[in-house]
Backbone and ligand atoms as CSV (ligand in chain L), in Angstrom:
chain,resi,resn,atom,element,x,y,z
A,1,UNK,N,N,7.537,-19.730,35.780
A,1,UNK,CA,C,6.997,-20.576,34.711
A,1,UNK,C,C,7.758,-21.896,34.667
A,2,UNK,N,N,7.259,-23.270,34.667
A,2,UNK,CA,C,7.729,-24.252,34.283
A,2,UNK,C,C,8.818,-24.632,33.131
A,3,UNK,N,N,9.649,-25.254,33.349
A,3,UNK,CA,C,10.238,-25.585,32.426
A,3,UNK,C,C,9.852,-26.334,31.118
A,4,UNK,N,N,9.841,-26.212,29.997
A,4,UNK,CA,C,9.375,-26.913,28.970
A,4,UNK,C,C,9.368,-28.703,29.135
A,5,UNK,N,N,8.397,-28.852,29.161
A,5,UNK,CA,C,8.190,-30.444,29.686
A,5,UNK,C,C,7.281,-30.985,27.684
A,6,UNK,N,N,8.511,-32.560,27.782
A,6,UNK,CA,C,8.166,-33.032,27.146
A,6,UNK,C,C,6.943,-33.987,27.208
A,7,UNK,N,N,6.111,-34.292,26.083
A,7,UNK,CA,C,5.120,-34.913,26.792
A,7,UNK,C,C,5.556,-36.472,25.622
A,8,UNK,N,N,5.383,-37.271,26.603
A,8,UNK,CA,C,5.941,-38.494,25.752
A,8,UNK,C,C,5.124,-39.423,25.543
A,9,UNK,N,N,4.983,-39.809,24.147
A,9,UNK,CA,C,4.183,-41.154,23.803
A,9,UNK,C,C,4.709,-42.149,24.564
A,10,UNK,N,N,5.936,-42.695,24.981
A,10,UNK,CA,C,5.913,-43.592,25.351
A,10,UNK,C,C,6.842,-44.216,26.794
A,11,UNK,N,N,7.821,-43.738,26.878
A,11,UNK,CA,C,8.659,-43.824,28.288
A,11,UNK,C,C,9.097,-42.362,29.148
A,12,UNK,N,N,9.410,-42.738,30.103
A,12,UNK,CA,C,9.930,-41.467,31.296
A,12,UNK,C,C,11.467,-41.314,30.494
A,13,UNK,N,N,12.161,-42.178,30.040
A,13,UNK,CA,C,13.561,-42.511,29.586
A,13,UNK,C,C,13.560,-41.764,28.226
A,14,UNK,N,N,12.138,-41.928,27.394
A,14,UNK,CA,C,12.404,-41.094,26.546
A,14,UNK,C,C,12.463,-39.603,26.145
A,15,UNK,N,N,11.901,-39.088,27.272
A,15,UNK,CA,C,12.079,-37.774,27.605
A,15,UNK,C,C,13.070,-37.519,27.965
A,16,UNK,N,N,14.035,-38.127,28.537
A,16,UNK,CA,C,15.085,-37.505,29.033
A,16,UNK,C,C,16.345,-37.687,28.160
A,17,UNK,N,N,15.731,-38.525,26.718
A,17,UNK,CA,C,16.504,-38.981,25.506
A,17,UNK,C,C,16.613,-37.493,24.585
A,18,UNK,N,N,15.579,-36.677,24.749
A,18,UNK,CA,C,14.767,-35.846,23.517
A,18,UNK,C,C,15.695,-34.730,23.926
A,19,UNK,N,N,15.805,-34.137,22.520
A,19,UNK,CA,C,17.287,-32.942,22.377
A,19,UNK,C,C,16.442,-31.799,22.077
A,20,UNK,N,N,14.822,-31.371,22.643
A,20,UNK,CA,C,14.464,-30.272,22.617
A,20,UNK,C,C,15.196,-28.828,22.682
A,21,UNK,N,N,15.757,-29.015,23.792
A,21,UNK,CA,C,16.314,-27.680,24.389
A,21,UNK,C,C,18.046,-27.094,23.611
A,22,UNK,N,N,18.295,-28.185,23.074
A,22,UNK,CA,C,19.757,-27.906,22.035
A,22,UNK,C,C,19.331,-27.641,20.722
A,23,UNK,N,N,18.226,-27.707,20.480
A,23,UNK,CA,C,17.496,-27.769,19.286
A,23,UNK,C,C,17.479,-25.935,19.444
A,24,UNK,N,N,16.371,-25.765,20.264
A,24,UNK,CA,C,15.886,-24.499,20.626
A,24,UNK,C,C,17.261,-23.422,20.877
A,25,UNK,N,N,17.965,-24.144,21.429
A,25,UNK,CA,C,19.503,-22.962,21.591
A,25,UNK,C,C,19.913,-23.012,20.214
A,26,UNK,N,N,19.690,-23.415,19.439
A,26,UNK,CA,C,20.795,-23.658,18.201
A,26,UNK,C,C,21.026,-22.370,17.440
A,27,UNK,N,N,20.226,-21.673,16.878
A,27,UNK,CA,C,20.427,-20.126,16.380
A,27,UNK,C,C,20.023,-19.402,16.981
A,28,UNK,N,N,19.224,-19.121,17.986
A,28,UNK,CA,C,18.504,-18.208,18.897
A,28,UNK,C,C,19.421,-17.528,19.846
A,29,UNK,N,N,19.209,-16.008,18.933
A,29,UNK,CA,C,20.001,-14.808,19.464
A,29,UNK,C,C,20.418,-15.008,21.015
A,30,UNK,N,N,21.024,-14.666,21.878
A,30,UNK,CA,C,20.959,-14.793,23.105
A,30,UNK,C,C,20.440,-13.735,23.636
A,31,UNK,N,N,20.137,-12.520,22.942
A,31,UNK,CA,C,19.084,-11.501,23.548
A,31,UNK,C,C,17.485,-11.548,23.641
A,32,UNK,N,N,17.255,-12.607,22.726
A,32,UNK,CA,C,16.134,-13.051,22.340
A,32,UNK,C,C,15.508,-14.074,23.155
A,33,UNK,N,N,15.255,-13.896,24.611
A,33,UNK,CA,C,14.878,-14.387,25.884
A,33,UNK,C,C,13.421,-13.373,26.582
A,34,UNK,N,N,13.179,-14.145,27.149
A,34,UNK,CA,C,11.981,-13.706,28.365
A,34,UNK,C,C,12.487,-13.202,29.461
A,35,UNK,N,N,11.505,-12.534,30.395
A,35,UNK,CA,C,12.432,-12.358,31.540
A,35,UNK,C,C,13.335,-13.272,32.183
A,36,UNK,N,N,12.682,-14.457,32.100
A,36,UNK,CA,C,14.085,-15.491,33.142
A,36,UNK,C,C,15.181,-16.370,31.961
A,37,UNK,N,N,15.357,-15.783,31.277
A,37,UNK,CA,C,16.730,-15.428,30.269
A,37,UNK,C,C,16.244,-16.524,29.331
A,38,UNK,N,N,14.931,-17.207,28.880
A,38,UNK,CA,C,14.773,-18.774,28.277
A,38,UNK,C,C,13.912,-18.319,26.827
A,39,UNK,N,N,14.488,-18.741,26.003
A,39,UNK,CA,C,13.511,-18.372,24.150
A,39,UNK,C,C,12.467,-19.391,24.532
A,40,UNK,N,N,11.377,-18.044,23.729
A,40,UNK,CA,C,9.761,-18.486,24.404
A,40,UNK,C,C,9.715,-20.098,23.846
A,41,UNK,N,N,10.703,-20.677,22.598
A,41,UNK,CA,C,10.685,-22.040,22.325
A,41,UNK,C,C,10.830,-22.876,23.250
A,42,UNK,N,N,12.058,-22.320,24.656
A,42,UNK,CA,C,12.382,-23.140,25.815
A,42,UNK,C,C,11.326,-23.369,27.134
A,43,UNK,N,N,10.455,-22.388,26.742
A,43,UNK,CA,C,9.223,-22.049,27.987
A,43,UNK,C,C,8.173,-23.075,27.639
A,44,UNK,N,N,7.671,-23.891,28.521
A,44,UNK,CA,C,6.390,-24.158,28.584
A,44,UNK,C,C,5.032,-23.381,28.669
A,45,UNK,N,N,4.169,-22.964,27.447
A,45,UNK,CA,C,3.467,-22.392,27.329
A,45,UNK,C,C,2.430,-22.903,28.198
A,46,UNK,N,N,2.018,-24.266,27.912
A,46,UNK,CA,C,0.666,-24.863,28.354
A,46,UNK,C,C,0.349,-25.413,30.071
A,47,UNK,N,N,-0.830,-25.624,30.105
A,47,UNK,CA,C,-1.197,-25.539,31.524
A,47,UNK,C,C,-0.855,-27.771,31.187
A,48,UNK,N,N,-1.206,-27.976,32.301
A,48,UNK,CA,C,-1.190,-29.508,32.626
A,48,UNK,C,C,-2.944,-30.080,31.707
A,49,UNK,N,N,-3.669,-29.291,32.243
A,49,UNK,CA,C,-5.289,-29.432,31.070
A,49,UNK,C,C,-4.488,-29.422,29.536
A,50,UNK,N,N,-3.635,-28.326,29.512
A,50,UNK,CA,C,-3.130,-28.249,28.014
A,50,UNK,C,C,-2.536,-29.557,27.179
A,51,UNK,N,N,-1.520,-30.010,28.287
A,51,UNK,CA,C,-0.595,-31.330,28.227
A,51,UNK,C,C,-1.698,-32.763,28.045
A,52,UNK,N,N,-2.387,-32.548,28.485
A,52,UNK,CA,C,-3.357,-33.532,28.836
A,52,UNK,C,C,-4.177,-34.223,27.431
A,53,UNK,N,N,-4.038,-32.758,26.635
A,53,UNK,CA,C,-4.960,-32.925,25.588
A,53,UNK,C,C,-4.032,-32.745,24.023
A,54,UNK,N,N,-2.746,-32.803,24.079
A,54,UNK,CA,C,-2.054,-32.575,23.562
A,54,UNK,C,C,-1.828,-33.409,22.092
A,55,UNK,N,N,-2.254,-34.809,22.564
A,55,UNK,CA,C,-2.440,-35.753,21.711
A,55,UNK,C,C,-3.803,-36.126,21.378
A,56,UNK,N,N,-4.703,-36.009,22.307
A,56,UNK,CA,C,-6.107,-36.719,22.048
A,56,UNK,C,C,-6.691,-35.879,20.998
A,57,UNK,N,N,-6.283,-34.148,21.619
A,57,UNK,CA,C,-7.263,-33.390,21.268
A,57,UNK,C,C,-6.824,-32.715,19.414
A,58,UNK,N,N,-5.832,-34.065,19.004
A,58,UNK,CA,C,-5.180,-34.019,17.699
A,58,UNK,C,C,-6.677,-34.849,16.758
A,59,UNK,N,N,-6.538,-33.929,15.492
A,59,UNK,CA,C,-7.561,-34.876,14.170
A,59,UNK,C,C,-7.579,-36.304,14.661
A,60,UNK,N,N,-8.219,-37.054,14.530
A,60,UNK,CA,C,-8.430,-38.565,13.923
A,60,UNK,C,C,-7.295,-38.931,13.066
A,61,UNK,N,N,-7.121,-38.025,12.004
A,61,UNK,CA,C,-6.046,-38.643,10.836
A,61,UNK,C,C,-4.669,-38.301,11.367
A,62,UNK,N,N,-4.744,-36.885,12.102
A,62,UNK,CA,C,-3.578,-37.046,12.421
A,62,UNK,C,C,-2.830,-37.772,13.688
A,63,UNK,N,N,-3.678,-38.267,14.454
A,63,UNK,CA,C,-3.535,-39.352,15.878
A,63,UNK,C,C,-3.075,-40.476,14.702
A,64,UNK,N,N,-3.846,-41.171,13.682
A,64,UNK,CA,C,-3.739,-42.116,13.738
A,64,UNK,C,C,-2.522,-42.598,12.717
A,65,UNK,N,N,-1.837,-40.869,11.999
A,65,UNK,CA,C,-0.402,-40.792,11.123
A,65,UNK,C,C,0.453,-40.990,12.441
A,66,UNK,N,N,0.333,-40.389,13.205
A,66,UNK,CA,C,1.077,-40.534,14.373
A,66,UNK,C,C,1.291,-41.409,14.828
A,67,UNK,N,N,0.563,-42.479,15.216
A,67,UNK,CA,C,0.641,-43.693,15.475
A,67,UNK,C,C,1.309,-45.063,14.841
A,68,UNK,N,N,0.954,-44.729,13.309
A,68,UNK,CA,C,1.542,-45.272,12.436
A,68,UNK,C,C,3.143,-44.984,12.049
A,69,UNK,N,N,3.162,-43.323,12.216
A,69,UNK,CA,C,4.913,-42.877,12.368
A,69,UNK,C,C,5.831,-43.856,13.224
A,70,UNK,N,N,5.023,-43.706,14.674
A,70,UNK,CA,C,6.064,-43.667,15.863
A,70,UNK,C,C,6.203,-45.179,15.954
A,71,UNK,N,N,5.030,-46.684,15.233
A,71,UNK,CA,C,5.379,-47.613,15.351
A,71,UNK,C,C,6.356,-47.697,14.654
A,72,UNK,N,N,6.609,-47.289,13.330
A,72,UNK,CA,C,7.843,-47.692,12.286
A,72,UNK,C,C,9.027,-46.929,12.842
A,73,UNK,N,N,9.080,-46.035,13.608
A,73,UNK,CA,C,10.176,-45.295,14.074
A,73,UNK,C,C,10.424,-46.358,15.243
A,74,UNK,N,N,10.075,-46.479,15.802
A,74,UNK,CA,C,10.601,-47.996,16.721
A,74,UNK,C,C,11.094,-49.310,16.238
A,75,UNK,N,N,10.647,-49.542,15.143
A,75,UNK,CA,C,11.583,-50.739,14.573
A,75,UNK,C,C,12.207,-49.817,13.651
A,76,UNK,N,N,12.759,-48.849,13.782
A,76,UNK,CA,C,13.783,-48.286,13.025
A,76,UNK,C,C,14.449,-48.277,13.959
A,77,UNK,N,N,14.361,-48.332,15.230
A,77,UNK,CA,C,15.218,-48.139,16.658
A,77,UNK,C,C,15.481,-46.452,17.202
A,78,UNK,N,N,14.084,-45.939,17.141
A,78,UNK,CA,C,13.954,-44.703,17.065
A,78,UNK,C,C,12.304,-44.253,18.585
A,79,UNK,N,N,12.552,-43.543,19.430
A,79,UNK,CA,C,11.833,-43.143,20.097
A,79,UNK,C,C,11.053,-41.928,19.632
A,80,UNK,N,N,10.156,-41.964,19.195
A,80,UNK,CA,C,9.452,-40.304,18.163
A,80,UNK,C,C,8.669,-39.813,19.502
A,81,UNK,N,N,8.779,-38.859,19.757
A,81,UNK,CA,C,7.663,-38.170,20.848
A,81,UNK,C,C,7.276,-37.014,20.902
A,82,UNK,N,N,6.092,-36.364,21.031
A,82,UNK,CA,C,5.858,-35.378,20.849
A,82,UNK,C,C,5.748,-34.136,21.769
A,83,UNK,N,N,6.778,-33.028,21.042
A,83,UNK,CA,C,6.792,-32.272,22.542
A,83,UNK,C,C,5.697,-31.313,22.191
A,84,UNK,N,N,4.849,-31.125,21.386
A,84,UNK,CA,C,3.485,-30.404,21.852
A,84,UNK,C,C,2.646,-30.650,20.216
A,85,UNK,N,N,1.548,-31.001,20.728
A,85,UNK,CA,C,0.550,-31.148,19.372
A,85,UNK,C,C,-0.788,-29.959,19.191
A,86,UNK,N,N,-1.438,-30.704,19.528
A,86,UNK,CA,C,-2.735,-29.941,19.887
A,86,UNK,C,C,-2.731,-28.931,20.789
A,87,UNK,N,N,-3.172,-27.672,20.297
A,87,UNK,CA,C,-3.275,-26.349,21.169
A,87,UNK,C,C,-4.549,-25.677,21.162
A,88,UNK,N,N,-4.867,-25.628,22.423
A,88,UNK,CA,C,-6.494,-24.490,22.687
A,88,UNK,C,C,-5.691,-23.111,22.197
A,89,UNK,N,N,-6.997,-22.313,21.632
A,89,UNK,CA,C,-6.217,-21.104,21.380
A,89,UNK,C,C,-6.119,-20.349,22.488
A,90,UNK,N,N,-6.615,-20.271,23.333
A,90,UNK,CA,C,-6.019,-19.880,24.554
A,90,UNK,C,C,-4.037,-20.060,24.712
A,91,UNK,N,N,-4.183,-21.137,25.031
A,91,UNK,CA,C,-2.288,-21.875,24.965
A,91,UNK,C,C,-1.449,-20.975,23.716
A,92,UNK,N,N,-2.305,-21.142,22.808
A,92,UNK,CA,C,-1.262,-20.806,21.616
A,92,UNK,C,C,-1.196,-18.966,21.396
A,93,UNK,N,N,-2.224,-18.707,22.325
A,93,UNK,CA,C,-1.947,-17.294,22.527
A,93,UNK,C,C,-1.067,-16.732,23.281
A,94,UNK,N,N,-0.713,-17.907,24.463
A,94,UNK,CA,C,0.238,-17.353,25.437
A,94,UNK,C,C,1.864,-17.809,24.508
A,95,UNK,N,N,1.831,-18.837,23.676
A,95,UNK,CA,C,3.269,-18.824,22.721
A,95,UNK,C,C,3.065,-17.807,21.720
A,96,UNK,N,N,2.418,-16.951,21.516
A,96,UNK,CA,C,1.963,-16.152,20.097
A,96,UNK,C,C,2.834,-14.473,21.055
A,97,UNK,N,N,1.995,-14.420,22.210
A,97,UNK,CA,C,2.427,-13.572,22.622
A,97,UNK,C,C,3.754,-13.097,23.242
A,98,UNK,N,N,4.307,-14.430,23.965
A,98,UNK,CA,C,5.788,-14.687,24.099
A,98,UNK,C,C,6.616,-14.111,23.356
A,99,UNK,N,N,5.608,-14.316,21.966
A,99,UNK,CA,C,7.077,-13.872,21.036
A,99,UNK,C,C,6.743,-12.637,20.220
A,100,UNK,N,N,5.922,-12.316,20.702
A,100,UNK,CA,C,5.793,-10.501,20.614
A,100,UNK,C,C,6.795,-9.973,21.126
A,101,UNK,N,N,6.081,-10.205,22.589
A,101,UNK,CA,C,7.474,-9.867,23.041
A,101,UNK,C,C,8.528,-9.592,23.291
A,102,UNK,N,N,9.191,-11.379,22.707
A,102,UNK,CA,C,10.551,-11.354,22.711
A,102,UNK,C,C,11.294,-10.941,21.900
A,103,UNK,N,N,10.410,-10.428,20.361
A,103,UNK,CA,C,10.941,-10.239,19.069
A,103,UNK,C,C,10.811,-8.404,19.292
A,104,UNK,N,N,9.855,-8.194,19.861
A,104,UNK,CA,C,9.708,-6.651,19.314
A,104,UNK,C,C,8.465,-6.423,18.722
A,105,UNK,N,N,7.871,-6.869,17.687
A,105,UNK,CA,C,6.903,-7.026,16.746
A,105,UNK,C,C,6.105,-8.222,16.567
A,106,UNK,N,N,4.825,-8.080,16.235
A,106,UNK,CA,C,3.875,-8.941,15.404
A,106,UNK,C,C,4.565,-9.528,14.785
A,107,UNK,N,N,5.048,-8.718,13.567
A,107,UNK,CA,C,5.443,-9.726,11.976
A,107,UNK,C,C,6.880,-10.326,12.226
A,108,UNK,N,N,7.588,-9.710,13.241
A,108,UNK,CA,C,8.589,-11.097,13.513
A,108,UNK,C,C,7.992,-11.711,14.406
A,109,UNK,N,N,7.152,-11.548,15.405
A,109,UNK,CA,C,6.772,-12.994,15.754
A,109,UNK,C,C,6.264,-14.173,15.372
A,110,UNK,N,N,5.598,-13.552,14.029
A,110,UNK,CA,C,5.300,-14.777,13.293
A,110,UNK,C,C,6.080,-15.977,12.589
A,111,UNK,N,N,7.471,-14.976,12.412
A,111,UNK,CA,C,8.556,-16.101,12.151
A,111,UNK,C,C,8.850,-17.360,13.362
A,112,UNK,N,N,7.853,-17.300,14.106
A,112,UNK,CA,C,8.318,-18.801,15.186
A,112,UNK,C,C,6.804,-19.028,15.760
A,113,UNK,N,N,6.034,-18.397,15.857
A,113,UNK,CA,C,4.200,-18.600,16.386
A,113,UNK,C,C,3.168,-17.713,15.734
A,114,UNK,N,N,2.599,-18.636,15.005
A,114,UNK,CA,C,1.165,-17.615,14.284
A,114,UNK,C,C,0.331,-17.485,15.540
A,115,UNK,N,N,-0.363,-16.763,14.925
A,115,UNK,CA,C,-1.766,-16.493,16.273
A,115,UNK,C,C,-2.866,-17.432,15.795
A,116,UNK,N,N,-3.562,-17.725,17.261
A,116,UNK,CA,C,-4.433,-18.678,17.293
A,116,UNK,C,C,-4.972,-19.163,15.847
A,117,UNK,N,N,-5.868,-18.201,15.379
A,117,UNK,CA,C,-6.673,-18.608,14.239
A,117,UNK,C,C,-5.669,-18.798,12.978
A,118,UNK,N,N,-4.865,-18.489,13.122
A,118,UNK,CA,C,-4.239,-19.614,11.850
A,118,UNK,C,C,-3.044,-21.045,12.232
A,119,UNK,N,N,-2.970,-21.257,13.237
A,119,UNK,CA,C,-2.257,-21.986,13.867
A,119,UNK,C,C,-2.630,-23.299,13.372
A,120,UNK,N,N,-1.998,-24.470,13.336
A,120,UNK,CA,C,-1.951,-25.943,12.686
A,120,UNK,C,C,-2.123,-26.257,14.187
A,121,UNK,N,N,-1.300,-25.711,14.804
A,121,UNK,CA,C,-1.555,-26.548,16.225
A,121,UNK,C,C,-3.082,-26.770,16.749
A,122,UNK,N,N,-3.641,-25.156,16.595
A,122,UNK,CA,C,-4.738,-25.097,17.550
A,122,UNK,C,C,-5.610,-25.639,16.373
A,123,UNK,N,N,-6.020,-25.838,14.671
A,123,UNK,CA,C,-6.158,-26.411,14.223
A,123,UNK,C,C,-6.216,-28.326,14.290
A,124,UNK,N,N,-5.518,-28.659,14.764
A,124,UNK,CA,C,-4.851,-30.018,15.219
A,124,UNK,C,C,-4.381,-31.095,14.458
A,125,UNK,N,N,-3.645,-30.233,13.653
A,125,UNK,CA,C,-3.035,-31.314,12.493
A,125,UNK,C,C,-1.521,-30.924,12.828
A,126,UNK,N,N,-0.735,-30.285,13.653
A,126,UNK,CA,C,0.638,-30.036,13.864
A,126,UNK,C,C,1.014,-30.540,14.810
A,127,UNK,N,N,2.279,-31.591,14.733
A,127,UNK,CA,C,2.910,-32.081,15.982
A,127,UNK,C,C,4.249,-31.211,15.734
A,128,UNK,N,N,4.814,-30.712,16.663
A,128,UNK,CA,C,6.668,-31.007,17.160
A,128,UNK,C,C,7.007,-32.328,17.769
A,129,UNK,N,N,7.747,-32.671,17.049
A,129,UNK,CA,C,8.709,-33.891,17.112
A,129,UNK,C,C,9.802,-33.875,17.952
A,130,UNK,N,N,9.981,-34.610,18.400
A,130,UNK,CA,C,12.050,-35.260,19.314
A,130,UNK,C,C,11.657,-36.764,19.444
A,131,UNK,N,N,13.087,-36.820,19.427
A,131,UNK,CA,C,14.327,-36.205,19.274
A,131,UNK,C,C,14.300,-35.761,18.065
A,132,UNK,N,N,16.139,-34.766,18.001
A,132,UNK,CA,C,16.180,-34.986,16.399
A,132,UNK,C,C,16.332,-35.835,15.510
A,133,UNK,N,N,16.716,-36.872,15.645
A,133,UNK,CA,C,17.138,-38.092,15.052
A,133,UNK,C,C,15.414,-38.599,14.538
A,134,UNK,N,N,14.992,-38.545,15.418
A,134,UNK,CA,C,13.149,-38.515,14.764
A,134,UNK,C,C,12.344,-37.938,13.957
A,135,UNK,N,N,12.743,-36.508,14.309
A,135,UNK,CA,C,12.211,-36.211,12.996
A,135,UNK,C,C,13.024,-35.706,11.907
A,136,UNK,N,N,14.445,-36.208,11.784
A,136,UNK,CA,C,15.126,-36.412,10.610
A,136,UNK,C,C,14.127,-37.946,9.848
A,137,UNK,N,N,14.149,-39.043,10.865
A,137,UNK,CA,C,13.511,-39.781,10.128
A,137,UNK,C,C,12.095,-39.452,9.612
A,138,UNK,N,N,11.700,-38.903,10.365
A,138,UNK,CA,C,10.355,-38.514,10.050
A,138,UNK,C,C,10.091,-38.112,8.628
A,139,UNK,N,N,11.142,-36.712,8.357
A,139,UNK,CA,C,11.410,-35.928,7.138
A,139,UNK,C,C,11.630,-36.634,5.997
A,140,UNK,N,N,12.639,-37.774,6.749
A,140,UNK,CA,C,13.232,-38.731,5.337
A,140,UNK,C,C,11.952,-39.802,4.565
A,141,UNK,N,N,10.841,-39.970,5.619
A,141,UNK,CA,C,9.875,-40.690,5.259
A,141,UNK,C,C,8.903,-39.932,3.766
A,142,UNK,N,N,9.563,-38.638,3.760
A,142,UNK,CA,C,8.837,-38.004,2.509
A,142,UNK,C,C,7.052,-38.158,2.323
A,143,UNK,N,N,6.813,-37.868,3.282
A,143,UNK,CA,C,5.459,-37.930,3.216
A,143,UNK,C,C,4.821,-38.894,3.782
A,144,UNK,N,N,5.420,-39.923,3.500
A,144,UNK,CA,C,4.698,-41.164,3.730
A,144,UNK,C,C,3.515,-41.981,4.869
A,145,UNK,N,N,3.558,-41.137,5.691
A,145,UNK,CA,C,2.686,-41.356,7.090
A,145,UNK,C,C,1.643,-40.169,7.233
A,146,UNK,N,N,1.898,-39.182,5.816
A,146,UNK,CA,C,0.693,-38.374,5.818
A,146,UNK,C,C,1.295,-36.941,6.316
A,147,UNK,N,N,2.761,-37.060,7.089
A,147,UNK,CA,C,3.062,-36.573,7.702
A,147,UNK,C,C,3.918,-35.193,7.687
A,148,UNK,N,N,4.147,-34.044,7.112
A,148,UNK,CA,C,5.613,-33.158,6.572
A,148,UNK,C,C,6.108,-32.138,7.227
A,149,UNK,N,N,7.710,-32.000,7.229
A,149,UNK,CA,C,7.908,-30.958,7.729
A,149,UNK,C,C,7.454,-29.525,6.983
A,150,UNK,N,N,7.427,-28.751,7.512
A,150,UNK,CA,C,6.750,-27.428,6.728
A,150,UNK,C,C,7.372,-26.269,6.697
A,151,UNK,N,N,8.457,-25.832,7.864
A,151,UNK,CA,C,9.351,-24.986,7.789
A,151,UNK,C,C,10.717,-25.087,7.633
A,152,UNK,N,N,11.354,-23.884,6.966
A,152,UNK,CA,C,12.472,-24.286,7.318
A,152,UNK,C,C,13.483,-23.908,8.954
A,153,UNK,N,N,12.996,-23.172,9.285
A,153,UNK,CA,C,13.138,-22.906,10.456
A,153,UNK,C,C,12.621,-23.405,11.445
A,154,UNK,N,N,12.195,-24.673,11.177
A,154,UNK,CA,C,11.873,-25.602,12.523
A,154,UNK,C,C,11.490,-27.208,12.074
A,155,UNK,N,N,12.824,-27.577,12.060
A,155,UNK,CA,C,12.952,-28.989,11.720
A,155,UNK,C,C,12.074,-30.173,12.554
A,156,UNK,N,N,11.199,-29.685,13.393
A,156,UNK,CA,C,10.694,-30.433,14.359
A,156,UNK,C,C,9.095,-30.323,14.451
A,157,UNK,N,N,8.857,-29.354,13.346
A,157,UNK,CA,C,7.215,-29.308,13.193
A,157,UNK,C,C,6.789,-29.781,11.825
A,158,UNK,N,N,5.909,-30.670,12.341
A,158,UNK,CA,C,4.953,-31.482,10.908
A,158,UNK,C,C,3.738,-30.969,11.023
A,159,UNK,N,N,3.090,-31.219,10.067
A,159,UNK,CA,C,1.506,-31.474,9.299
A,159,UNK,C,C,0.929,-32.392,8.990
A,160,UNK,N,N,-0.347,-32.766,8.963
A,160,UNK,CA,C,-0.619,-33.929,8.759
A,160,UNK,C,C,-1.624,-33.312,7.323
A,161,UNK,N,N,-1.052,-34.001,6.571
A,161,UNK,CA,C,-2.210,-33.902,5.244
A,161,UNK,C,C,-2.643,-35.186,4.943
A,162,UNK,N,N,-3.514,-36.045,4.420
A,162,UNK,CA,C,-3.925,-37.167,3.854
A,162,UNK,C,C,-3.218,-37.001,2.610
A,163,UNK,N,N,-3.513,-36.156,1.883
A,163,UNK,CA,C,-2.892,-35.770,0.359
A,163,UNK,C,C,-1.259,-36.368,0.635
A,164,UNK,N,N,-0.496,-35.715,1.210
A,164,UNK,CA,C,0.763,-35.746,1.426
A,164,UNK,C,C,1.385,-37.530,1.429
A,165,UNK,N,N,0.522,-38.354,1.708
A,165,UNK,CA,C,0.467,-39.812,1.109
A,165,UNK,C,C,0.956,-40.266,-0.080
A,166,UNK,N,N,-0.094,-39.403,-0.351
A,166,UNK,CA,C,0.095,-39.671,-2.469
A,166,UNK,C,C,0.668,-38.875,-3.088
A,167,UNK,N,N,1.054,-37.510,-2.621
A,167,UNK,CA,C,1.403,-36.414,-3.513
A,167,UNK,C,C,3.051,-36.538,-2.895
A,168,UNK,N,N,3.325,-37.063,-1.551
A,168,UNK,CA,C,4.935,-36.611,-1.202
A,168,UNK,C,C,4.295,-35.474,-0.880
A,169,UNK,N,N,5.522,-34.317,0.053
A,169,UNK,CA,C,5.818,-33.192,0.819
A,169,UNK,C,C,5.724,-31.753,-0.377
A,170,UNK,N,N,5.089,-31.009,0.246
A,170,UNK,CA,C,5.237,-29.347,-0.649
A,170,UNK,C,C,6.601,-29.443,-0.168
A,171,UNK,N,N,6.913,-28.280,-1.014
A,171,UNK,CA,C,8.448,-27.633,-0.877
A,171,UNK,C,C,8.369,-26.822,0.800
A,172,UNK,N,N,9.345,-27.180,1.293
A,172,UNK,CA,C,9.774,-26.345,2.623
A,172,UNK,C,C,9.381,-24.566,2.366
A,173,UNK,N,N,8.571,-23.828,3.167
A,173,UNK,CA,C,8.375,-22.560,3.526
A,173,UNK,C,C,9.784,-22.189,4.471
A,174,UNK,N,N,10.316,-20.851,4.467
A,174,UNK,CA,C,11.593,-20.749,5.397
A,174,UNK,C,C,11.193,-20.364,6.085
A,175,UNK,N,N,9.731,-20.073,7.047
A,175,UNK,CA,C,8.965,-20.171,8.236
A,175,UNK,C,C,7.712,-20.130,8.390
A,176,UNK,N,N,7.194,-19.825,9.986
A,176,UNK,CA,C,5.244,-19.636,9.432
A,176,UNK,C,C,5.193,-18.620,8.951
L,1,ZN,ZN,ZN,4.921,-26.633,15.767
């Protein structure tokens, strides 16, 4: 299986900026691996069709929060990029199942991948963010780009609500 490949809005440089993979080691048990020793967070789930569509195949509102994020995160002096948005449920079945897997159970796998039909991803209003420094800013923007974090166990996944404009961020969930 491929290594988790970032897919970047905007440079080759900024991928190789993005702290995905220290992110993903940060509390994750060390038994809590796939066969080739990597947390299904570190695995690239998606095919290159997957990657392809990662951004396009995101809402309207949320392409165009996105857009609006990652310009102000650049004159903040900030590279925002997204390491996976939009998911066929196909894709998000192969991260759903990963972590069957890797957990033992369904209901802990849900603490890191819902299954398809309730997924934001395959929905297409959920980006993961990098670096971290991005979507700290992101977070700190309090809503403002439409945009929120939603867990607490994964500082790097947003939502896109329109509401979230005017209303500011719900309170943090401590996972999906
Ligand atoms: Zn996510």
């Amino acid at each position: 299986m491929r290594r988790f490949q970032t897919i970047a809005l905007t440079t080759a440089a900024a991928v190789a900026a993005t702290g995905a993979a220290a992110w993903a080691l940060h509390d994750r048990p060390a038994a809590l691996t796939d066969g080739t020793g990597q947390s299904c967070d570190q695995v690239d789930h998606g095919t290159d069709a997957d990657a392809a569509k990662a951004v396009t195949g995101l809402t309207s509102g949320t392409r165009s929060a996105l857009d609006a994020a990652r310009k102000a995160a650049t004159r903040a002096g900030l590279t925002l990029t997204v390491n996976s948005g939009y998911r066929s449920a196909a894709y998000q079945q192969r991260v759903y199942d990963c972590w069957v897997k890797q957990t033992g159970s369904a209901q802990a796998a849900r603490q890191h991948a819902l299954p398809p039909s309730e997924s934001a991803h395959v929905a297409g209003f959920a980006i993961d963010v990098a670096p971290p420094a991005a979507a700290t800013w992101l977070e700190h923007s309090k809503g403002g780009y439409g945009l929120c974090r939603r867990y607490g166990n994964e500082p790097w996944h947003f939502e896109y609500q329109a509401s979230y404009k005017a209303d500011g961020c719900p309170a943090l969930l401590s996972h999906p």
